[in-house]
C-alpha positions as CSV (number, residue, x, y, z in Angstrom):
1,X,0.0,0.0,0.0
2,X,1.4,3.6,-0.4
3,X,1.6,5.2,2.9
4,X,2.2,9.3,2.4
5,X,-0.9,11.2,3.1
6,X,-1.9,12.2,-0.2
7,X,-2.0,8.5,-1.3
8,X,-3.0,6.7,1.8
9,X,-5.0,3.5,1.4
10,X,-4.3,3.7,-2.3
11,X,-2.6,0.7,-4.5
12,X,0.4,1.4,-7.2
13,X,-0.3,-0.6,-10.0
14,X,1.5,-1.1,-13.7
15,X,0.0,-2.0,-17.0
16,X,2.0,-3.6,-19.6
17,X,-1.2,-3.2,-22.4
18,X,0.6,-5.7,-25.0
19,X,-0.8,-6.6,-28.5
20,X,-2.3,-9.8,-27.7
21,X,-3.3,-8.8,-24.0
22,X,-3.4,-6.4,-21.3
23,X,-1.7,-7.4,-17.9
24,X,-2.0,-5.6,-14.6
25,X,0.4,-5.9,-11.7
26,X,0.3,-4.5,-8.1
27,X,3.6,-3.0,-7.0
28,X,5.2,-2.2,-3.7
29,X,8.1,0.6,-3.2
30,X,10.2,0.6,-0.7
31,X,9.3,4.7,0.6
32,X,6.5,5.8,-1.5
33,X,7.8,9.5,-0.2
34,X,11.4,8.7,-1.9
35,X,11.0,5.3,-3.0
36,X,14.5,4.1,-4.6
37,X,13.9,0.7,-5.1
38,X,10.2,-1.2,-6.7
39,X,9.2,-4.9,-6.7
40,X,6.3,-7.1,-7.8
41,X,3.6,-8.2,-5.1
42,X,1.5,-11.1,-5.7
43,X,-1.8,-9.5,-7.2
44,X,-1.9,-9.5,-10.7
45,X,-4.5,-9.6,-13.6
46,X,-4.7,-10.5,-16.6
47,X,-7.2,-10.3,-20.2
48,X,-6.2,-11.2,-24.1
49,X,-8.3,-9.0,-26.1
50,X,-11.4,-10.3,-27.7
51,X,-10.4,-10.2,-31.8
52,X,-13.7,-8.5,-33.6
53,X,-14.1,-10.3,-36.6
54,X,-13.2,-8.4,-39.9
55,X,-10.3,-5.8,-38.1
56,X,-7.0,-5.8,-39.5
57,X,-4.9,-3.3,-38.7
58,X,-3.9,-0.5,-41.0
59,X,-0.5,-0.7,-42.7
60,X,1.8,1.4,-41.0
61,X,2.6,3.2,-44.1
62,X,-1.3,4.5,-44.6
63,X,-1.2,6.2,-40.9
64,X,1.5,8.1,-41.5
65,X,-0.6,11.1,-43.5
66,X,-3.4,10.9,-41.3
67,X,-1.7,11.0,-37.6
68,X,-1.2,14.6,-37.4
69,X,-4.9,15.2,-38.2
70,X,-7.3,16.5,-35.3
71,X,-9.5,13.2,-35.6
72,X,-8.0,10.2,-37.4
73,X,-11.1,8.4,-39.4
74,X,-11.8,4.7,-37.8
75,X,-13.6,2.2,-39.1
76,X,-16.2,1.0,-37.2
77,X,-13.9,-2.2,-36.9
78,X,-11.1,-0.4,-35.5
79,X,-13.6,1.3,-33.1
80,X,-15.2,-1.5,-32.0
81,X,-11.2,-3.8,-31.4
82,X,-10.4,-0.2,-29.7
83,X,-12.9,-0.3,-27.1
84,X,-12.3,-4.0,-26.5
85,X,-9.0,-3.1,-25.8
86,X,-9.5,-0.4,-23.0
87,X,-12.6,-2.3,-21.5
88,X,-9.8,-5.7,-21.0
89,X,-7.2,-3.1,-19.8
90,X,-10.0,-1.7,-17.2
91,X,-11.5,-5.1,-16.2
92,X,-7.4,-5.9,-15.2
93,X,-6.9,-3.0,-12.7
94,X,-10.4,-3.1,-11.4
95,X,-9.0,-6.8,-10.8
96,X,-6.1,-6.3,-9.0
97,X,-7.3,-3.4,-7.2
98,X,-10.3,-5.7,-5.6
99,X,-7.7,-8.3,-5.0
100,X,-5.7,-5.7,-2.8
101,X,-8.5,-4.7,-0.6
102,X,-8.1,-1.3,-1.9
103,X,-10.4,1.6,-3.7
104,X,-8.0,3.9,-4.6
105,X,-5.1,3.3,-7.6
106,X,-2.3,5.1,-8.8
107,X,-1.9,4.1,-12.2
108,X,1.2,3.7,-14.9
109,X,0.3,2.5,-18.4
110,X,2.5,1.4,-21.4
111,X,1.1,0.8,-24.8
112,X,2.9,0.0,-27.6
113,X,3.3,2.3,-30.6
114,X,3.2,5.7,-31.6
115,X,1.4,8.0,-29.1
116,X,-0.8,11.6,-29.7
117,X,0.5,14.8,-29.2
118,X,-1.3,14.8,-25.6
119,X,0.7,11.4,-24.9
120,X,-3.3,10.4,-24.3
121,X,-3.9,7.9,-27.0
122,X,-2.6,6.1,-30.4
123,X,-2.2,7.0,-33.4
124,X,0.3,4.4,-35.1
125,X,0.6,1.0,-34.2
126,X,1.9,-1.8,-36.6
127,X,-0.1,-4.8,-34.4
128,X,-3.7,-3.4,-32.8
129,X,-5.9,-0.5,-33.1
130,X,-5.5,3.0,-33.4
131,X,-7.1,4.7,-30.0
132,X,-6.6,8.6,-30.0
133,X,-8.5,8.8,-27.0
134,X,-7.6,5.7,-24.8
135,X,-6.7,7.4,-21.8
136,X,-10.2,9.5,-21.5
137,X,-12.1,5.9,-22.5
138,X,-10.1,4.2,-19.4
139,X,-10.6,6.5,-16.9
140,X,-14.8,6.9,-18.1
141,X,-14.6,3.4,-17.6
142,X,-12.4,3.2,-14.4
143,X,-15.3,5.1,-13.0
144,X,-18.1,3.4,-14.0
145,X,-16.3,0.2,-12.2
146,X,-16.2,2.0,-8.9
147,X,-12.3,2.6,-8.7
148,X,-10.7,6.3,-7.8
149,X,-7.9,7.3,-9.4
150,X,-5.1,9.0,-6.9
151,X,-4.3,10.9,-10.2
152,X,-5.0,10.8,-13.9
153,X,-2.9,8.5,-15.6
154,X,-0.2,10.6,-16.5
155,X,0.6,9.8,-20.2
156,X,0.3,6.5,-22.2
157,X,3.8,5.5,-22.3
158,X,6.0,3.5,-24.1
159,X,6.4,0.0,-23.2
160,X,9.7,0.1,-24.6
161,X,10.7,3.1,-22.3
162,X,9.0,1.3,-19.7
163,X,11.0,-1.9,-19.4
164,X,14.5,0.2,-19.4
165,X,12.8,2.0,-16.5
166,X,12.0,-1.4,-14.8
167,X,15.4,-2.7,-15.4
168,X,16.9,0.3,-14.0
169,X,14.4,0.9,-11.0
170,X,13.7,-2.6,-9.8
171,X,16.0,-4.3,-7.4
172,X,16.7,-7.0,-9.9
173,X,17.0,-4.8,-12.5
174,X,20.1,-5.5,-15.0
175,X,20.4,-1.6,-15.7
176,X,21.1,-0.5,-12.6
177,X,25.0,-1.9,-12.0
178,X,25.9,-0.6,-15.4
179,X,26.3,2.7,-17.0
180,X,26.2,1.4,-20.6
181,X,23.5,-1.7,-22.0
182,X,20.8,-2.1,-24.3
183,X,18.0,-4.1,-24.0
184,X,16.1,-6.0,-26.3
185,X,12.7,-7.6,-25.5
186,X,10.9,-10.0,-27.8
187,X,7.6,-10.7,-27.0
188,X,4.4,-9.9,-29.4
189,X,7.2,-7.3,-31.2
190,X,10.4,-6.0,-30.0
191,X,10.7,-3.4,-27.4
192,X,14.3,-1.6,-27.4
193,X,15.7,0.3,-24.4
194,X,18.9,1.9,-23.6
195,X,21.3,2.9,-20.7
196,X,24.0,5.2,-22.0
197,X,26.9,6.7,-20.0
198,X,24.2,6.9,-16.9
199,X,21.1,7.5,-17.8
200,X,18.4,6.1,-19.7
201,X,17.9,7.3,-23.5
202,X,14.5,7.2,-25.3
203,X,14.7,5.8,-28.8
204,X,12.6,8.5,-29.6
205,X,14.8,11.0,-28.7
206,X,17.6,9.4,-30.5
207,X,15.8,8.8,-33.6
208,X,18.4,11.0,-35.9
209,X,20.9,8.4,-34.8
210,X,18.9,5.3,-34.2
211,X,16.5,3.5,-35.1
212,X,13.9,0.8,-33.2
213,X,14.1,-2.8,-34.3
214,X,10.6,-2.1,-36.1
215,X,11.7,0.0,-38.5
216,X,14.8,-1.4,-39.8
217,X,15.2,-4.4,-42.3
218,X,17.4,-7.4,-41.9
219,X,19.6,-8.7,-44.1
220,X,17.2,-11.3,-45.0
221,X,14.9,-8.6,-46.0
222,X,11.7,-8.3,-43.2
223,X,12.1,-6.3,-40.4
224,X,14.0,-7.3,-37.3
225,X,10.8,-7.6,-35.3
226,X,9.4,-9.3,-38.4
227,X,11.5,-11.9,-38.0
228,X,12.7,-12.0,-34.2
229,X,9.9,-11.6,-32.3
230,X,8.6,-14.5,-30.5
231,X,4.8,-14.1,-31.8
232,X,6.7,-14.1,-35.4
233,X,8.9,-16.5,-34.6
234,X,5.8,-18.9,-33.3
235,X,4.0,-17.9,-36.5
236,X,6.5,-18.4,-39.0
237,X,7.0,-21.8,-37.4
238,X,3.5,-22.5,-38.0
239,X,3.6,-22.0,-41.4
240,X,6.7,-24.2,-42.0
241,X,4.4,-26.8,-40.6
242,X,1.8,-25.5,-42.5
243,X,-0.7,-25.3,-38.8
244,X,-2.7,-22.6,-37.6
245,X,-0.8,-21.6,-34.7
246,X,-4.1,-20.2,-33.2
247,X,-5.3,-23.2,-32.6
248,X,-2.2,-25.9,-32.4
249,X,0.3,-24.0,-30.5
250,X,3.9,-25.9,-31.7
251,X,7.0,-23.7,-30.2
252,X,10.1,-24.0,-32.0
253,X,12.4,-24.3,-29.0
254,X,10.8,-27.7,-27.8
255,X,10.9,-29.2,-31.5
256,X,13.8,-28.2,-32.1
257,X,15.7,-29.3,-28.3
258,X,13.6,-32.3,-29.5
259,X,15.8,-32.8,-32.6
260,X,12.7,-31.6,-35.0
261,X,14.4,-30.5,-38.6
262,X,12.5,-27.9,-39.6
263,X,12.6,-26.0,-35.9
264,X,16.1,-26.7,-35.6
265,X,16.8,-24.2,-38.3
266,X,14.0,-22.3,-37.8
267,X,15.9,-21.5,-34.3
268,X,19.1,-21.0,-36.3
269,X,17.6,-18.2,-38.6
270,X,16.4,-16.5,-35.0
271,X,19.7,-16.8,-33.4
272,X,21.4,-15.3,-36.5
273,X,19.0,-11.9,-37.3
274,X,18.9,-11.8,-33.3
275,X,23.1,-11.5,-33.2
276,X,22.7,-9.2,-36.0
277,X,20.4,-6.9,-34.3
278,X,22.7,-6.9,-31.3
279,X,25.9,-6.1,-32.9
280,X,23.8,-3.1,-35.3
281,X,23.2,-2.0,-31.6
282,X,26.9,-2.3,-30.5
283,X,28.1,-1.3,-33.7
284,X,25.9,2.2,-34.4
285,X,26.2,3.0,-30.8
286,X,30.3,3.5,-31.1
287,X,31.1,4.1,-34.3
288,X,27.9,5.8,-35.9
289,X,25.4,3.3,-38.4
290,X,27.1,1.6,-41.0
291,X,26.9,2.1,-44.7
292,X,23.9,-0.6,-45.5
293,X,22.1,-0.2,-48.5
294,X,19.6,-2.8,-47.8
295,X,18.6,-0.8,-44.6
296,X,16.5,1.4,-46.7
297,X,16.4,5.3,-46.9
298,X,15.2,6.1,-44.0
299,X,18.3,3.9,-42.1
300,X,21.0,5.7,-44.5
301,X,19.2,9.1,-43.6
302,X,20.4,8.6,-40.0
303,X,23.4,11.0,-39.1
304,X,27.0,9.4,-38.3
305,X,28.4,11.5,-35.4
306,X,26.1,11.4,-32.4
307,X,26.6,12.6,-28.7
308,X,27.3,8.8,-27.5
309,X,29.7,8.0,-30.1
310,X,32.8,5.8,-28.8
311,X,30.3,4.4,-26.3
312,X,31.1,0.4,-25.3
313,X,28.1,-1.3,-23.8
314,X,28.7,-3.4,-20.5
315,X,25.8,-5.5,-21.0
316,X,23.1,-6.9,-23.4
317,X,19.7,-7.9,-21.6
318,X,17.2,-10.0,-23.3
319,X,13.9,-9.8,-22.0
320,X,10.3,-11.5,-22.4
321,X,10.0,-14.7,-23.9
322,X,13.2,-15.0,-26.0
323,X,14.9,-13.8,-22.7
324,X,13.1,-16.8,-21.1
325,X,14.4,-19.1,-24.0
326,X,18.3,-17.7,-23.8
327,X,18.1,-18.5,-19.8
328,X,16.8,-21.9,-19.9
329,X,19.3,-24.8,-20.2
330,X,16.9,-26.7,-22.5
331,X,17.5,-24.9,-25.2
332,X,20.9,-23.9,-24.3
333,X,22.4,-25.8,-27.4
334,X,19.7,-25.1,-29.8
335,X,19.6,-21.3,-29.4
336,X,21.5,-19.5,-26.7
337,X,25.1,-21.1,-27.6
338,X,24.0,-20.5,-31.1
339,X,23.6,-16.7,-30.4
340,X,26.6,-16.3,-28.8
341,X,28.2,-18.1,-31.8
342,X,26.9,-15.8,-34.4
343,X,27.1,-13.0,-32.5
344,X,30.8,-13.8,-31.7
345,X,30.8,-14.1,-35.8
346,X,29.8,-10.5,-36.1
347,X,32.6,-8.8,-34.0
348,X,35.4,-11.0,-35.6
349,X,34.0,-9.8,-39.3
350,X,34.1,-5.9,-38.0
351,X,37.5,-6.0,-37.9
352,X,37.0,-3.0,-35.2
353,X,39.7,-4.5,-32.9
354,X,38.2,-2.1,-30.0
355,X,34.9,-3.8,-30.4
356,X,36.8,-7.5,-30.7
357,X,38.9,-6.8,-27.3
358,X,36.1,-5.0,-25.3
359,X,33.4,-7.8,-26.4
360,X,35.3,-11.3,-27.0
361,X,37.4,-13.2,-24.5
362,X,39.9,-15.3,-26.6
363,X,37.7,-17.0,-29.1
364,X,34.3,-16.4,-27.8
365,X,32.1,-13.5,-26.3
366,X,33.4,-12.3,-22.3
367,X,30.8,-14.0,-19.8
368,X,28.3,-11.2,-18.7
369,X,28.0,-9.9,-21.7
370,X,24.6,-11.0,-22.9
371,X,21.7,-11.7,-19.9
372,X,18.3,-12.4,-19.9
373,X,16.4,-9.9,-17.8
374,X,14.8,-11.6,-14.3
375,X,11.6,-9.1,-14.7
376,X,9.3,-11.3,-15.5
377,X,7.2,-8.0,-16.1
378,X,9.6,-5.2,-16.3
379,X,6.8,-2.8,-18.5
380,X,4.2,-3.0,-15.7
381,X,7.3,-2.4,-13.6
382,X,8.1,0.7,-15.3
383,X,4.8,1.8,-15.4
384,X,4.4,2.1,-11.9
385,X,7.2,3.6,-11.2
386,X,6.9,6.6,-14.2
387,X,3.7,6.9,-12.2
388,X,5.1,7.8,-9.2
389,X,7.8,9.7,-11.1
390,X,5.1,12.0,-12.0
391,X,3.7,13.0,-9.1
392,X,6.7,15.3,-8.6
393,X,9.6,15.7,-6.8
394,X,8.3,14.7,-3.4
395,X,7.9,11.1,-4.2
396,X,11.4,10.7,-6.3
C-alpha cells in the first residue's frame, strides 16, 4: 500500500497493455515519499483481447498522413477492437485493485506504438488498433467500475521506455549496476531500451541516430521484429508446418531441443537476425550506423556522429519470452550457444579491434556480456514507477 498522506490506502499498479493482451500488476516501493527501489507483489490480472471479426490493422505506411490530423477516421472495426482493448485493460486494474483490498489506484500504463501529441492515446501502431482517446475511455470506464484514481494517468507510455525504466528501478534490475547496455525484448514485437553513459535514452529521442528494431530491415529482407519476435517467430513456425498456430500452438524451442528439422533451423535463422540486431546495436552505438544499403532510406538518412559515439556497452539484456528461451538450459544448445556463436561471428568480421577486445574473451564473447532480464514484467514495472515519477519531486 502507499503510505504518504496524499496516497493513503491507495494501490500502485503497472500496465503492460501488449498486442495480444493487457496485464495488470500490483507494486510495492520501498518509501513511497522517496522510493528508490520497486518490486512485484502477488496480485496481478490478466485479459487477451477479444479479436472482432473483420479488423486488420492498418498498414503502417497509410497512418502516417493521417496522424497529425485533429480526428484520425476509424472504421467501425477499428472502433469497436479499440474499445475491446480499454474495456480488457480496465477489467485488469479493477481486478487487482479488488484483490488488494483497496479503492484507490495510482496508475502507470504502457502501450505499444506511436502515441498523440497529448501522450493520451494512439495514433500508429503496426499490431492493434488505433485509440486517440484511450486514456479519456479508461478513466470513463475506471469510474463506472467503482475505482478512484489518486491521479490521472499521466501519459500512455511506451512500453519500450517502460522496461529500461524497470530494469533500472527494480532491485533485480540488469540496468542499474551498469552505466552502458541495451535491451532488447521480444515478445508480441520487439521493445528496445537503452542505458548510456548513466542515464536512460528514449529511442525516440535518439531517432536522428537510431533507429527501433521495427523499423529497420534485416539482411534477410523483413524487419527485425518481423523476424525476431517470438509471436513471429511462433508464427513463422507454423507456417513451415503448415498449422494454424491459433489453434495448435507448436514452439520451435521444444521441437527443435527435441531434434525436429525444420525447428532446428527455424531457431538457427532466429539466433542469426537476433546476433545481427545486437551487434547493429553495439556497432551504431560507437562508431555511428554503418553504410547498408539494404537498410532502406530512412536507415541511410540517420546522421553518423552522435553525442554517445565511442560508447562500449557493458551489458546486453534480453527480455520476455526469447529472454526466457536464452536463460533456460533446454534450449541452451539449440539457441542460446547459437547466439553467442553468431554474435561472436559478427565482432570477428568488424574487424574493429576495440569492439573485438572489449566484447570477445579469446575465441568467444566475455561471460556477462549477454543476460536475460529476471523481470518477468519489467513494463508493468516501469509503469508504476513513471507513475510515481510524476507525481513530482516529493515522491522521487
Amino acid at each position: 500500500m502507499c503510505e504518504t498522506p496524499d496516497l493513503l490506502d491507495c494501490v500502485l499498479i503497472g500496465v503492460d497493455g501488449g498486442a495480444t493482451e493487457t496485464k495488470a500488476h500490483a507494486v510495492a516501493c520501498d518509501d513511497s515519499a522517496r522510493p528508490t527501489s520497486f518490486e512485484l507483489r502477488a496480485e496481478a490480472a490478466s485479459r487477451t483481447y477479444e479479436r472482432v471479426p473483420g479488423f486488420a490493422p492498418l498498414p503502417v505506411a497509410e497512418q502516417l498522413t493521417p496522424r497529425d490530423a485533429s480526428r484520425l477516421e476509424l472504421s467501425a472495426h477499428e472502433e469497436e477492437q479499440g474499445a475491446l482493448w480499454v474495456q480488457a485493460a480496465a477489467e485488469t486494474v479493477a481486478e487487482v485493485i479488488q484483490a488488494c483490498g483497496a479503492r484507490r489506484a495510482l496508475v502507470g500504463m504502457g502501450m505499444p506504438g506511436l502515441k498523440t501529441p497529448d501522450g493520451r492515446g494512439i495514433c500508429i501502431i503496426n499490431n492493434g488498433p488505433r485509440i486517440p482517446d484511450y486514456l479519456d475511455r479508461f478513466e470513463r470506464q475506471l469510474v463506472k467500475m467503482g475505482v478512484e484514481l489518486v491521479a490521472p494517468v499521466a501519459a500512455l507510455g511506451s512500453d519500450a521506455d517502460y522496461c529500461g525504466i524497470g530494469e533500472l528501478h527494480v532491485a533485480q534490475g540488469l540496468f542499474r549496476d551498469v552505466d552502458n547496455a541495451y535491451y532488447v525484448g521480444c515478445g508480441t514485437g520487439i521493445a528496445d531500451a537503452l542505458k548510456l553513459r548513466g542515464r536512460l535514452v528514449r529511442f525516440d529521442e535518439a531517432c536522428g541516430w537510431i533507429q527501433k528494431s521495427w523499423q529497420i530491415p534485416s539482411a534477410l529482407g523483413p524487419t527485425f521484429e518481423r523476424l525476431v519476435s517470438a509471436k513471429s517467430m511462433n508464427e513463422g513456425y507454423a507456417r513451415l508446418l503448415s498449422t494454424d498456430v491459433t489453434r495448435e500452438a507448436r514452439f520451435p524451442e521444444v521441437d527443435a531441443a527435441a531434434g525436429a528439422p525444420l525447428a532446428t533451423a527455424c531457431m538457427d535463422m532466429v539466433a542469426l537476425v537476433l546476433a545481427e540486431l545486437i551487434f547493429e546495436r553495439l556497432d551504431t552505438i560507437k562508431n555511428g550506423r554503418r553504410e547498408a544499403p539494404h537498410r532502406g532510406d530512412a536507415y541511410r538518412a540517420l546522421t553518423v556522429a552522435h553525442e554517445y559515439r565511442g560508447t562500449l556497452l557493458d551489458r546486453v539484456v534480453i527480455g520476455q519470452r526469447l529472454g526466457q528461451i536464452y536463460a533456460d538450459p533446454r534450449f541452451r544448445s539449440v539457441f542460446g550457444a547459437k547466439l553467442d556463436s553468431c554474435l561472436t561471428a559478427y565482432i570477428v568480421a568488424s574487424d574493429d579491434v576495440e569492439i573485438m577486445r572489449h566484447y570477445l574473451l579469446g575465441n568467444a564473447l566475455k561471460p556477462g556480456l549477454i543476460c536475460a532480464s529476471r523481470l518477468r514484467a519489467a513494463p508493468a514495472l516501469g509503469a508504476a514507477v513513471a507513475a510515481v515519477q510524476a507525481l513530482g519531486p516529493a515522491h522521487t
